[in-house]
ROLUMMAR-592983 format. One record per atom (N, C-alpha, C, O): x, y, z; residue in one letter. Coordinates in steps of 0.001 Angstrom, whole numbers, plus 500000, padded with zeros to 6 digits. Example, Ala and Ser with C-alpha at 12.3 -4.5 7.8 and 13.67 -1.06 7.14 Angstrom:
<recs>
513190494310507800A512300495500507800A513200496700507800A514236496681508465A512850497750507080S513670498940507140S512900500030507870S513409501138508039S
</recs>
This chain:
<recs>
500846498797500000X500000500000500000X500878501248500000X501703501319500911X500830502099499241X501231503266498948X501152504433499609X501376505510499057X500841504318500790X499996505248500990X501186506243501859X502289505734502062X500890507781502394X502050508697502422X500795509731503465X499728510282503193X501460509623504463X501130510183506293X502068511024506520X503286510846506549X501271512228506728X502367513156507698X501816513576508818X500671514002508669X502258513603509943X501904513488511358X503033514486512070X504226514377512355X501852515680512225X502389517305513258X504005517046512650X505052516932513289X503793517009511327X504923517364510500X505709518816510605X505016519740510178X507034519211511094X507379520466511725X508741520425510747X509472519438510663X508954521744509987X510261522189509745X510734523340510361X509964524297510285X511872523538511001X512697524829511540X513830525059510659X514214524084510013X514365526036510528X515581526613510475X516212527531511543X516161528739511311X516703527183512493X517171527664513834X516116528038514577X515493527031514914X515730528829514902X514468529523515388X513487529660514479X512375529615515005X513476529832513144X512532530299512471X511658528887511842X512159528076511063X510338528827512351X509741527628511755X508821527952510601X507975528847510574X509199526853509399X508789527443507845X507450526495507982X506571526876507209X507068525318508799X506265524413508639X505476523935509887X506198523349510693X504179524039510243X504245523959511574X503307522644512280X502224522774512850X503818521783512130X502985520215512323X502273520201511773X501305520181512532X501920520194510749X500869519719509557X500491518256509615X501330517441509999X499032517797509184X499075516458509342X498163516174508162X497199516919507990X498391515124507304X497578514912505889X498005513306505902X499009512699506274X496485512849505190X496353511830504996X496591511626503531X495833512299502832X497527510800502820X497618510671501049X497098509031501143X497771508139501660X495940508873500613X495227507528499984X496494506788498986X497432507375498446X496158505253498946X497207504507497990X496463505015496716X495263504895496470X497344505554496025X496647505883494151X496253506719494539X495225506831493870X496276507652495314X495379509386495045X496418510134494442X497603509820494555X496053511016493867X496802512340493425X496212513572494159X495153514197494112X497283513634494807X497304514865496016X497897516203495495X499107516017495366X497621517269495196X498193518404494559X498462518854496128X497668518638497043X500029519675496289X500130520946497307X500493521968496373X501411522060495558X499162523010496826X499212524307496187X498989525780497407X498408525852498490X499840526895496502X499515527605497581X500961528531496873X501770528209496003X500762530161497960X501789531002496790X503163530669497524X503336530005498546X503921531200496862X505347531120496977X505792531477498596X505370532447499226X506620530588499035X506356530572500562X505913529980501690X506464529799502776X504805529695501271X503756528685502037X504131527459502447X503518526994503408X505264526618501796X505984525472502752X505415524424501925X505729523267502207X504809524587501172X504573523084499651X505727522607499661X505844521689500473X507009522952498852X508012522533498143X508788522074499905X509159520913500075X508876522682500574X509925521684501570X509133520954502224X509739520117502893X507471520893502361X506913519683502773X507388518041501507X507465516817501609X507515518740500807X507595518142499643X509152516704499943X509373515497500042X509641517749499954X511347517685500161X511574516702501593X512305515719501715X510862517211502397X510911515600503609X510277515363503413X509823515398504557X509074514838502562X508952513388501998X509768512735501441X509909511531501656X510363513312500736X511621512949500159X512526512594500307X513144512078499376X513149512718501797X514130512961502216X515745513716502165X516897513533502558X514628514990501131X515994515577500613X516023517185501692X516789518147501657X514813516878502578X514779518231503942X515017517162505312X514754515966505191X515492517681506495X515821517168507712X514353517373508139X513671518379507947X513952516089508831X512631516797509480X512551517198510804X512381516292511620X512630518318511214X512664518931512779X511286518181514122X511315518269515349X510310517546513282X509632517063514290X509000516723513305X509246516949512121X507529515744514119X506635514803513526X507356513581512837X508508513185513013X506295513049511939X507146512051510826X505987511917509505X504834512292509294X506955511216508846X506744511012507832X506638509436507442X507664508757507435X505467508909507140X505041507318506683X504804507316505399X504130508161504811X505399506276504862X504964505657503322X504960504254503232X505969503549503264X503785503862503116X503283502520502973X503142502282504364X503071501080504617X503064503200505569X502758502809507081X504202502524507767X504146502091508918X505510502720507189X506589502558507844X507183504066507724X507340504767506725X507442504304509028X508454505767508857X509299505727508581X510017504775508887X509778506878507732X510488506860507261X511314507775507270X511973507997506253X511483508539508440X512696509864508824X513840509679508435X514444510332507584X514318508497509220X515970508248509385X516464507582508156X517667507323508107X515528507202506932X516248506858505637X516311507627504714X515423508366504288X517957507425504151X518007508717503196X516639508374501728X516007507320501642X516533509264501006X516201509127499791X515714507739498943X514682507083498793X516743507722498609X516947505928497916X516596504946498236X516496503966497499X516256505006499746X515394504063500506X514032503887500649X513329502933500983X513796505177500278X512296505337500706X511252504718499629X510072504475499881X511983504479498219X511216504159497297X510046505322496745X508824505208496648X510726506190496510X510005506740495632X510859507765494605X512064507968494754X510097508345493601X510703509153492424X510106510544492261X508904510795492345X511206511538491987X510802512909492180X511162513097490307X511875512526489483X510255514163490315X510206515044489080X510523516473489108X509532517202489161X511695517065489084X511848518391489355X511463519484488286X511221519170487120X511422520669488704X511153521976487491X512412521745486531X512470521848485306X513264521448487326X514339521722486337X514585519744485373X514862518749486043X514439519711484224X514578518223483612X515290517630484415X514902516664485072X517003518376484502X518349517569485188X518582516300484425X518797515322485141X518589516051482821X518729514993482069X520600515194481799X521159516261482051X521181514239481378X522826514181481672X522767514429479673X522072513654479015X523250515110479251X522831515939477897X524111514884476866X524258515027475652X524797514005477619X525818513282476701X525207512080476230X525507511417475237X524009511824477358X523704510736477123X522167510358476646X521235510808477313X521882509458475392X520804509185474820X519252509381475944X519044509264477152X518705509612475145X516701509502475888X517075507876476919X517032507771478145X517378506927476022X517225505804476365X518161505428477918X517737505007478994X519569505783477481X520525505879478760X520153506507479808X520172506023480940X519755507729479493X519096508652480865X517465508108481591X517003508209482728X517024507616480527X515687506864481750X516419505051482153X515806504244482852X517413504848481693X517866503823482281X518646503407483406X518921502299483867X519096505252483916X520542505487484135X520454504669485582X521046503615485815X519579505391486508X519464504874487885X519166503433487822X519310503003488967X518850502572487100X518290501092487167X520094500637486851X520388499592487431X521019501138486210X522305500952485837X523258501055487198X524200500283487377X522933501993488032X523519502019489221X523381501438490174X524160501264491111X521784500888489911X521633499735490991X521950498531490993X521906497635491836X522343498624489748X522946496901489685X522081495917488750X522351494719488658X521059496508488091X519747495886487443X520623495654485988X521401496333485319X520130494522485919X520249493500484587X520153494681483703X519610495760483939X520913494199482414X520551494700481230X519428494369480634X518893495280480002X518885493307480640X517752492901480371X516465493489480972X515367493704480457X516915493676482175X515659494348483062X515706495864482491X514595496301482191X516651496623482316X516558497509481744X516350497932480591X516146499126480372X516365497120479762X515869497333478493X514440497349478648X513834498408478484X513869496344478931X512537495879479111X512039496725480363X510822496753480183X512334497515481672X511679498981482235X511803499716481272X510724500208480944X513039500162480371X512484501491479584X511629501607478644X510810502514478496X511884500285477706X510520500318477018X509092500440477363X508256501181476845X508968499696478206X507688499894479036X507324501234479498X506130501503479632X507936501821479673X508107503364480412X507725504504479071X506803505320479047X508812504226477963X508862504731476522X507138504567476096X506323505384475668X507060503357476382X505557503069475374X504585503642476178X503553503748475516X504420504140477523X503344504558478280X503524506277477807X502671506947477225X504861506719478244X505012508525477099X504764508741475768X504290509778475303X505202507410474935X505297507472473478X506560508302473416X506825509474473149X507273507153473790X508735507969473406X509589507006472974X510816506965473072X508708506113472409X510015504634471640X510691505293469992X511598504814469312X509823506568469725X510990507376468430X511885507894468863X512793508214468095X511992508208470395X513150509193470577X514271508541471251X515319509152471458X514090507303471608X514669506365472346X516688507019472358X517529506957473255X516749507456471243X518261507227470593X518702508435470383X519854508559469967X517692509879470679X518121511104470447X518857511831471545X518799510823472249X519376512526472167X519950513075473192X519290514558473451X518837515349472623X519382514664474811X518105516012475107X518006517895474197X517254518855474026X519191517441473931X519744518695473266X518732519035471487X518547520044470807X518289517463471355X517461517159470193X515963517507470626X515165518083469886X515734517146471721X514489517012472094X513426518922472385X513947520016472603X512453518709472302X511470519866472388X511294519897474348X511546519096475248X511010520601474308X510728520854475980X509895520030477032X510275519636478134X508828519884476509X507792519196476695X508521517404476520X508463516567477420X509085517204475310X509827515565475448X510890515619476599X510958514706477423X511922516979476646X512428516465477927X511718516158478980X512060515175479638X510710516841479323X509933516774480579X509156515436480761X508727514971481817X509061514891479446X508583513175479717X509403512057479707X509173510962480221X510687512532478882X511749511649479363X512071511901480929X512638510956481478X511810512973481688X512120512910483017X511126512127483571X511419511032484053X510044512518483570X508827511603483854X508963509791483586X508307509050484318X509809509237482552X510369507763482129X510990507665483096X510644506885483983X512382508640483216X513680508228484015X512231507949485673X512375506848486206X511242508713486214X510642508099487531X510124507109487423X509907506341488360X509821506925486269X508460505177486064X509487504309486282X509378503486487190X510906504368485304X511116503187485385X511474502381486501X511679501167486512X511545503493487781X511844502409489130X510986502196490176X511148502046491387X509719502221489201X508662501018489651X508810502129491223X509549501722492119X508181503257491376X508013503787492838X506761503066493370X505847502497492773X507038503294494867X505784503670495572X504983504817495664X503809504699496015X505546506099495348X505387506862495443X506023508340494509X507088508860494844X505156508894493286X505872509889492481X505772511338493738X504995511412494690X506744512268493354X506723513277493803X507122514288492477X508177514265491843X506001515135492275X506154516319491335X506512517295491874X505848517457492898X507772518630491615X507822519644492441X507962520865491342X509020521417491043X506783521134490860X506447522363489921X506899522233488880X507394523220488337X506894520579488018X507744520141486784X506852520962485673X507130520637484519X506001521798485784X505709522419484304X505846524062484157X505360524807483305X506526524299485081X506886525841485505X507774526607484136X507512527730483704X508671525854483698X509573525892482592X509021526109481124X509447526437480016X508085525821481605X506879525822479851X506215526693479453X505383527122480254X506270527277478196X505662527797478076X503686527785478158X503359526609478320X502510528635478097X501028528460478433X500734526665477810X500333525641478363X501226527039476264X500563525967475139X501093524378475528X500397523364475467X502389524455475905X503053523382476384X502642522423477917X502733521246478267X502191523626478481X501730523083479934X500709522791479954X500521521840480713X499770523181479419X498445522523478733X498326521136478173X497366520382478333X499256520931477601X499422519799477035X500036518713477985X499633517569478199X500992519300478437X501855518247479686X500596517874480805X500276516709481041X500034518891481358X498828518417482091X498057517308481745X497387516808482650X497999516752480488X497338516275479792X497916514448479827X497618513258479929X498927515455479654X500434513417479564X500394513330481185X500557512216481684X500228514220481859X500397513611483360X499228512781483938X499459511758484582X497602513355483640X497154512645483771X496698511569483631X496364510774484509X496611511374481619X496718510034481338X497925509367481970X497405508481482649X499455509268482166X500262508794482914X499833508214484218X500240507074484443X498884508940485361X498518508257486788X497332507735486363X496643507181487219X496918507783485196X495778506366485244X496207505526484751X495407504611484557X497732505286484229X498067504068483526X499013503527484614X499140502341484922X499582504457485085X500642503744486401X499954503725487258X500382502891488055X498869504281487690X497777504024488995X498746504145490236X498666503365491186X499607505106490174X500562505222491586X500403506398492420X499867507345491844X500843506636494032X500248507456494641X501046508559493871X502169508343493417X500200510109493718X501285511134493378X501106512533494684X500090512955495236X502095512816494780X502101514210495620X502725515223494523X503805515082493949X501798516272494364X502601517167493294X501793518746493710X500654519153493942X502939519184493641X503192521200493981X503706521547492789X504359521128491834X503033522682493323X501977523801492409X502127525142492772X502078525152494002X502267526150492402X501615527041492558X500265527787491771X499618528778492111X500130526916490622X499178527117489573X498128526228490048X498129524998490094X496653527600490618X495910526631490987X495106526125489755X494085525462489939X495553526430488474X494448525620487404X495197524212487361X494494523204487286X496473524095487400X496883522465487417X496235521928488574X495338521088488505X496733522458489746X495989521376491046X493927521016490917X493234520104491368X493615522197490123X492515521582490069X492177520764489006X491180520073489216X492764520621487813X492581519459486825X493161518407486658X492854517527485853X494284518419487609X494846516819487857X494520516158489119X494537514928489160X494193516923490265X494465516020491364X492758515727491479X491786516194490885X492949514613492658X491738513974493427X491788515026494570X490635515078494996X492364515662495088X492334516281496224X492722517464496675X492834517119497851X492991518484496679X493823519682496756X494052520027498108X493081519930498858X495348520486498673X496150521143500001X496593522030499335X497430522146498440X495478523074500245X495691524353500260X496201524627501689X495734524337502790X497749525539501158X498415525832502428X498880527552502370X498837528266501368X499152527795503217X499548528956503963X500296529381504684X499761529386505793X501428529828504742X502496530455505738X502553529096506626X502011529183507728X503242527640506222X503318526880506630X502406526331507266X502850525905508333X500992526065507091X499763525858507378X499146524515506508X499772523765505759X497968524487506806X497421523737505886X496224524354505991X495801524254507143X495251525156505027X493935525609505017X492718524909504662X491622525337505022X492849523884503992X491745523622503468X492554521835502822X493771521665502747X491739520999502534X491951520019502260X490475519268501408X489604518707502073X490405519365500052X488882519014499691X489304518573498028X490297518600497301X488253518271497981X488344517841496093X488030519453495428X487682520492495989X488272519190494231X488743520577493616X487216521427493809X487098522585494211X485976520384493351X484863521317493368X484330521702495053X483620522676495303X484896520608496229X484572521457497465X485105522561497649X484494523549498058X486803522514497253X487612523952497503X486786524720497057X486174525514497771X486628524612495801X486091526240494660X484551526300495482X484343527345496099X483531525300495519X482236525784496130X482113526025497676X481233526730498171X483179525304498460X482736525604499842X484259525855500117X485084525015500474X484443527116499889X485999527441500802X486035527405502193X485057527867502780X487072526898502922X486832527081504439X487263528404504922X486931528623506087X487891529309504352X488260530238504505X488551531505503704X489165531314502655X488225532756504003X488918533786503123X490086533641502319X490144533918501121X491057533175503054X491983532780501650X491687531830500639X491729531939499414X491447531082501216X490873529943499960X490525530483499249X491177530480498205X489068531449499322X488207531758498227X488815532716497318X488514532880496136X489702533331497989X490600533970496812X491401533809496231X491834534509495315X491907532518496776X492563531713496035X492738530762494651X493591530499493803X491273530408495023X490810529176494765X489873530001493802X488986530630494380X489934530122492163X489021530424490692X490020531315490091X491019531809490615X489553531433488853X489992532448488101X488781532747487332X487879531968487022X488927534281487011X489271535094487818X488691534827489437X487772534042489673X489341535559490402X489425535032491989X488063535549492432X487564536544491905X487412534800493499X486144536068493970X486318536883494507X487262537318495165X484767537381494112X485145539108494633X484725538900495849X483623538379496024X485579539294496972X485273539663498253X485499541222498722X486297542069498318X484436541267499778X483826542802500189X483769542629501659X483023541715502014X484301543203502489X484114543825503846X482744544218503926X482283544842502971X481845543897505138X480526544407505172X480128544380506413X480817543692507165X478767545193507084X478860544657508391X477142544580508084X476618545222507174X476493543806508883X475023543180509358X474364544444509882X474931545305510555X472587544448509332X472308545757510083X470876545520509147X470751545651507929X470001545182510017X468685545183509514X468268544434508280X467692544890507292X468737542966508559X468495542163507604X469743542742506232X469665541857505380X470148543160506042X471005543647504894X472539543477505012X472982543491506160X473270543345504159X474679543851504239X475009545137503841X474895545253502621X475471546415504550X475556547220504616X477381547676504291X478262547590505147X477546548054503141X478935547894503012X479908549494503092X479180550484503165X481120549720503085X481565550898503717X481003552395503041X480921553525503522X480748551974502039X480397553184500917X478958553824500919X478608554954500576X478113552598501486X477010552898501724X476290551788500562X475071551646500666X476721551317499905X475628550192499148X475451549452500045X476198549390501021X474257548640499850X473340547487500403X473314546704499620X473539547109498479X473018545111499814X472383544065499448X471719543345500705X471751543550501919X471040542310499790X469887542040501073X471135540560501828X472071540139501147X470935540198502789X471482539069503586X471297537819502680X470150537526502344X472031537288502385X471735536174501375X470828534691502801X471327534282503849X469672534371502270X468753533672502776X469640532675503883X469537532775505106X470734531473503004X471595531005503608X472255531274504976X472453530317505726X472548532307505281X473039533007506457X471882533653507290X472435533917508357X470851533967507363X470083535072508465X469851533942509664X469367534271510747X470162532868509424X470658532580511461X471834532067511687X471984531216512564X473054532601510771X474423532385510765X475307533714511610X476359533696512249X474370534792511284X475114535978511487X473763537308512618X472538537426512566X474461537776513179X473263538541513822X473750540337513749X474962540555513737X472761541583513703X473187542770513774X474224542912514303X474577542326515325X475160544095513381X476524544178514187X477848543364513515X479029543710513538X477382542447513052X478552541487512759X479357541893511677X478759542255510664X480956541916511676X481411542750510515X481819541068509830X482191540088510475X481626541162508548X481712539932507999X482785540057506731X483539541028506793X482904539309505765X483449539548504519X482261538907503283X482142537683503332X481757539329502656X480843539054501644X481830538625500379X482763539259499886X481259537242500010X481982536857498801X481358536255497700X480668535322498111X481284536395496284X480908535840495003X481788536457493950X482359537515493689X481541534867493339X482120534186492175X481649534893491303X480433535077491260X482646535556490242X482767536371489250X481019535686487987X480139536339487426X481261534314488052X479835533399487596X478477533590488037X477462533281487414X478581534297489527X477320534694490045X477276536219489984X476566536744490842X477841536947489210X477497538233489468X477838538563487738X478954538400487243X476646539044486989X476485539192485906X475758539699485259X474585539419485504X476027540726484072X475372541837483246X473406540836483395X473513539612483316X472471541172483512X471625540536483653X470865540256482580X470307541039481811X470883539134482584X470255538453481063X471246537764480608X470765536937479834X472595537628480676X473378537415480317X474732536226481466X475959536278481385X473983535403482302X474779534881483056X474709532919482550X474120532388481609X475312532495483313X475289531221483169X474227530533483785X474349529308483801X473073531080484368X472098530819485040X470950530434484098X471146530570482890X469682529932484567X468880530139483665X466945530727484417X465758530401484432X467526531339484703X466239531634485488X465400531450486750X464472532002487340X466430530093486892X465805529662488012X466733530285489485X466949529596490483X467015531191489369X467589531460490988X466693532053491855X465978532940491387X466545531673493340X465116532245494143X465966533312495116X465561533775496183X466954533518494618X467647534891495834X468478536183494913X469535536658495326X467975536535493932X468559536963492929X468333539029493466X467250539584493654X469348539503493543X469099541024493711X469959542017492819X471186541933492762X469132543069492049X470129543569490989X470559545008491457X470167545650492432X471335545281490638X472378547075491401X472431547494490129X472877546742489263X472040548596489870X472920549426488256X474134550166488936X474144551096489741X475257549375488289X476375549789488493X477403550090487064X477469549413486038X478069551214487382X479216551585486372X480406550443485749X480992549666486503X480635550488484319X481356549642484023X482466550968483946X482296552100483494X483738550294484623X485044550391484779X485716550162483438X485814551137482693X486214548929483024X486944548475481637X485928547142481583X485016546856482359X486463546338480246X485673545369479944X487239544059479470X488370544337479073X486847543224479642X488174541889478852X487595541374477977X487029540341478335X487436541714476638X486269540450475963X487630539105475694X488857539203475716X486685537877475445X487459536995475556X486917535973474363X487341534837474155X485925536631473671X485737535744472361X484201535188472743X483229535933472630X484079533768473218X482523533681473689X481729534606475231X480577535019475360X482671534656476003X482474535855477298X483208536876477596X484375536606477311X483091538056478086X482865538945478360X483666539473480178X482844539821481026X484804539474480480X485322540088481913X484377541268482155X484646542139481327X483626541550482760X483606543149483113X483534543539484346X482786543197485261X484435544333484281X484757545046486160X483719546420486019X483914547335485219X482595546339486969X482079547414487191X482224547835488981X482307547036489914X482217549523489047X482268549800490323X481286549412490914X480138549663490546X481672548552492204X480273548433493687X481074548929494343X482263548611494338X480421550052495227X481131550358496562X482560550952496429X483448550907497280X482615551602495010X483992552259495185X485546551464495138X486668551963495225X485105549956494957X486070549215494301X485613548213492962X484423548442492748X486116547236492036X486028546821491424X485502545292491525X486196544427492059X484661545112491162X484101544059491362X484009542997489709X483906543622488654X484043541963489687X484366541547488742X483208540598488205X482599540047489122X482892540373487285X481635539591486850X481882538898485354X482617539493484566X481481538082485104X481245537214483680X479675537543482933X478514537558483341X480517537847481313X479464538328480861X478608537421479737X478102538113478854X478430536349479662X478219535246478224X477228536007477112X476576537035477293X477304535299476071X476891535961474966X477104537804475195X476152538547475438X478343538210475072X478671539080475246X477795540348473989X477488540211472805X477604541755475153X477179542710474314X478453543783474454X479235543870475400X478431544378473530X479602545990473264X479136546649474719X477989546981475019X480160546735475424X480091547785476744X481163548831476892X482003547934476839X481627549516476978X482451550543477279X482546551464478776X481521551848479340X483776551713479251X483748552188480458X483111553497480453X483027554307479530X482510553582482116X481337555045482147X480080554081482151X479261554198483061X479821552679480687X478049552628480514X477748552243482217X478666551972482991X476556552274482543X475455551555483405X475149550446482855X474772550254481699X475367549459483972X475241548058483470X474039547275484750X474359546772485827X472964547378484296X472238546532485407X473351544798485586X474011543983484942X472911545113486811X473968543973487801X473331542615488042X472376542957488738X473257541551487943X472398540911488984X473647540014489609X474696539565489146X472968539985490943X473771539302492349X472757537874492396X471543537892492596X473833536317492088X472719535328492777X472997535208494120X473905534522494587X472466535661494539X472516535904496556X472647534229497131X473148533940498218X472070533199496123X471857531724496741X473447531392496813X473807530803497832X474252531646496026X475609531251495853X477156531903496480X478361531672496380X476153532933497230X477118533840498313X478076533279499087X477704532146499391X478858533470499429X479666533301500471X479749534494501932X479715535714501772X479868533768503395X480249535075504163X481334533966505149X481173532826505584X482402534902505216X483278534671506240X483257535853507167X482813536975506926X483947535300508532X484031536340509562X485589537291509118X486614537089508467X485049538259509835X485870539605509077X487055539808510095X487792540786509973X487287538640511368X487890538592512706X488780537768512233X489878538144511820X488222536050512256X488622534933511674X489380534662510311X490472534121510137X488589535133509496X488398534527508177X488046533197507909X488377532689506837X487342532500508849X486613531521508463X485020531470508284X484215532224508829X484677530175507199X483570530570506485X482609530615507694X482846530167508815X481188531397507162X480071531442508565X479170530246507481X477965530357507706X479373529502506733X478777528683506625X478417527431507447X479167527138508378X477481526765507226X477352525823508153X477749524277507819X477627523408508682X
</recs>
């Protein structure tokens, strides 16, 4: 069983702690994305799994045996770095063979792992070319060979599509996932791009200043954030969140606009309460014109100023002012808008979000 435990997992550097007992459960065969911005302690959680960070406390299990005190090579598993790190003298074929060569593995066995490895990338044409030949995207799957072929327990990705250009990483997303349904092996892979963690993994860790925030499948993150960061984290474009405080059934926000209390919340929150009001660029839209179809029972509209517009071919970005900042909305079957027009607004109030404005955790229930 494959499976990969971290337990009040702690990194220090003298006094300063980057990681602070974290504890996550990785299923045998899940694909676990760690995402989160630069900082946040992904990549050296990463790294003692690995055993390429000291771990200052907790531990670390794979397959249910800890595994602190063994270096690397022991632990049975294979990392994929940003950077290829392919040995440029030596053939496609030599370099996904190389480590099975050091261990002492048959020639035979090695012929027969790389092919196997080759035929799951589709890389039995390049078998014989050297990286210097290869396109970007083939190095990055010959690196991906050089991990299959030693049969892990466990892959570790650490931001292997960072190097690529938009069109390329699109595509690699693509070879990675067909790849973990054909090797069916556990993966841990960091990110800072939350559109990869949400189209490859089963699960997303969302972390924070050495934290862990949230832990859910991609559509709990995006629909039920546990927290203010999450939710701004978590979409593109990000939601719009608003400071507001409670006051006669309404949200009453600094500028003086209102909306009504979204139904969901009026025995979540009571007068007084300063909250954070949040929706998805999808729920707030030129009206007539949303992804909805009529049927929403909490729907409230604002004529508000359009700011600039993004057209994008079938939809429509448009930032209009609420409240003296920019609020962002999706426009489908897009009409000609220009900054200055009045754009009736509609808010689906059913799809709101409110976190506490103290906390930042959700007041959902």
């Amino acid at each position: 069983m494959a499976t990969v435990s971290l337990k009040k997992l702690t990194k220090r550097y003298g006094p300063l702690e980057i990681v602070h007992g974290i504890d996550l459960e990785v299923a045998d065969r899940e694909f676990i994305a760690l995402v989160g911005p630069s900082g946040c302690g992904k990549s050296t959680t990463l790294r003692m799994i690995a055993g390429l960070e000291e771990i200052s406390g907790g531990a670390v299990e794979i397959g249910g045996k800890v595994v602190n005190d063994l270096p690397p090579r022991s632990r049975n598993i294979s990392m994929v770095f940003q950077s290829y790190a392919l040995y440029p003298h030596m053939t496609v074929r030599e370099n996904m063979g190389f480590s099975l060569k050091i261990a002492g593995r048959s020639q035979d066995e090695i012929a027969k792992r790389v092919d196997e490895a080759a035929a799951i990338l589709d890389l039995n044409h390049l078998l014989e070319r050297r990286p210097s030949q290869l396109s970007g995207g083939q190095r990055q799957r010959v690196a991906m060979g050089r991990a299959i072929v030693r049969d892990p327990d466990v892959f570790l990705f650490d931001e292997p599509l960072s190097n690529l250009d938009a069109k390329l990483r699109t595509q690699m997303r693509t070879e990675i996932k067909k790849l973990h349904a054909k090797v069916k092996s556990t993966v841990v892979y960091v990110t800072h791009d939350q559109v990869e963690a949400m189209t490859l993994s089963d699960r997303i860790v969302i972390m924070r200043d050495g934290y862990i925030e949230q832990v859910g499948t991609p559509d709990e993150v995006f629909k039920r954030p546990a927290t203010r960061f999450v939710a701004g984290f978590i979409g593109s474009p990000p939601m719009n969140l608003r400071e507001a405080i409670v006051t006669d059934g309404k949200l009453a926000f600094p500028n003086g606009t209102k909306l009504p209390l979204p139904r969901q919340f009026r025995d979540r929150v009571a007068a007084g309460d300063k909250v954070v009001f949040g929706l998805r660029p999808d729920d707030a839209y030129p009206t007539g014109h949303g992804l909805h179809s009529g049927e929403e029972t909490d729907v409230h509209a604002l004529e508000l100023p359009v700011t600039v517009t993004e057209p994008l071919g079938n939809e429509t970005l448009v930032f209009a002012d609420f409240d003296g900042a920019d609020l962002v909305a999706r426009m489908l079957n897009p009409r000609p808008l220009k900054s200055g027009d009045k754009v009736n607004m509609s808010f689906d109030l059913s799809q709101a979000h409110l976190f506490s404005a103290e906390t930042g955790r959700t007041l959902r229930a």
